[in-house]
N, C-alpha and C positions, 0 to 999 in steps of 0.2 A: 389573236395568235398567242399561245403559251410559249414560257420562256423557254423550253426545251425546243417546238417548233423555229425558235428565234434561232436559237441558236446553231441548230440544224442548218438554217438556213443562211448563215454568216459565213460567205463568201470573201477567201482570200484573192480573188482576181479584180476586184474593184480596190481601186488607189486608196479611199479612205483607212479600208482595212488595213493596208501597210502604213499609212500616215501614224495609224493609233497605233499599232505595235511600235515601230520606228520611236515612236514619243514616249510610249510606256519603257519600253529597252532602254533611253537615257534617260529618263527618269530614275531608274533603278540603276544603272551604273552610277550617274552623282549621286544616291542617296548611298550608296554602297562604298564610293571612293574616299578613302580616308577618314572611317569612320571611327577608327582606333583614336583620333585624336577631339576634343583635347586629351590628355594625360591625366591630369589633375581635377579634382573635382571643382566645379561652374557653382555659379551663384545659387541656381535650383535646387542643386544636387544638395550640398552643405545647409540647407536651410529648408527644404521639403521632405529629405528622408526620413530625418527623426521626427516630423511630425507622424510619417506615416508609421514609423513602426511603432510608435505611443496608440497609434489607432488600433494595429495589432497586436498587440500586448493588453489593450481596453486602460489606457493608464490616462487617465484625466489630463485635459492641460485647456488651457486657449488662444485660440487663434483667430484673428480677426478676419481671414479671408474665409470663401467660402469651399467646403470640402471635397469639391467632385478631385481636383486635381492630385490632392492625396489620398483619395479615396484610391485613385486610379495605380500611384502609385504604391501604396499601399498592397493592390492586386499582385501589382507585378513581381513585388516582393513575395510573396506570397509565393505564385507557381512559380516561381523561378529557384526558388529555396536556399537564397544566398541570406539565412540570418546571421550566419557567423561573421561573417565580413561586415555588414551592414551595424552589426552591434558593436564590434568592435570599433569601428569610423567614430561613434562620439567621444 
């Protein structure tokens, strides 16, 4: 069965189907709830951005961890297109 067939086929009159929305719906309200906070920049934040934007500028440096996690945000920097702020922060 292809996933469009599956999917067709996914019936909200069986209990599971309301189980997993019911789960997904809180799920997403706590990740959603007070996500304004903290205020101030976290450990991460102060000490992975400028790695990353040294990665998007191609500015040499070293780091002993390994890069996926700056790489990532790195991206996010990127489409999001907040370099002024972020340059400004060091």
């Amino acid at each position: 069965m292809g996933v469009i067939q599956h999917l067709k086929s996914w019936s909200w009159g069986n209990s599971s189907s309301w189980g997993l929305a019911l789960l997904w719906g809180l799920n997403l309200a706590l990740r959603l709830w007070r996500i304004d906070l903290p205020a101030a920049l976290v450990f991460d934040e102060a000490h992975y951005v400028p790695f990353a934007v040294d990665y998007l500028q191609h500015q040499p440096f070293f780091d002993l961890h390994p890069p996926l996690g700056k790489y990532l945000i790195a991206l996010s920097i990127h489409l999001s297109a907040i370099w002024g702020p972020v340059l400004t922060r060091r």
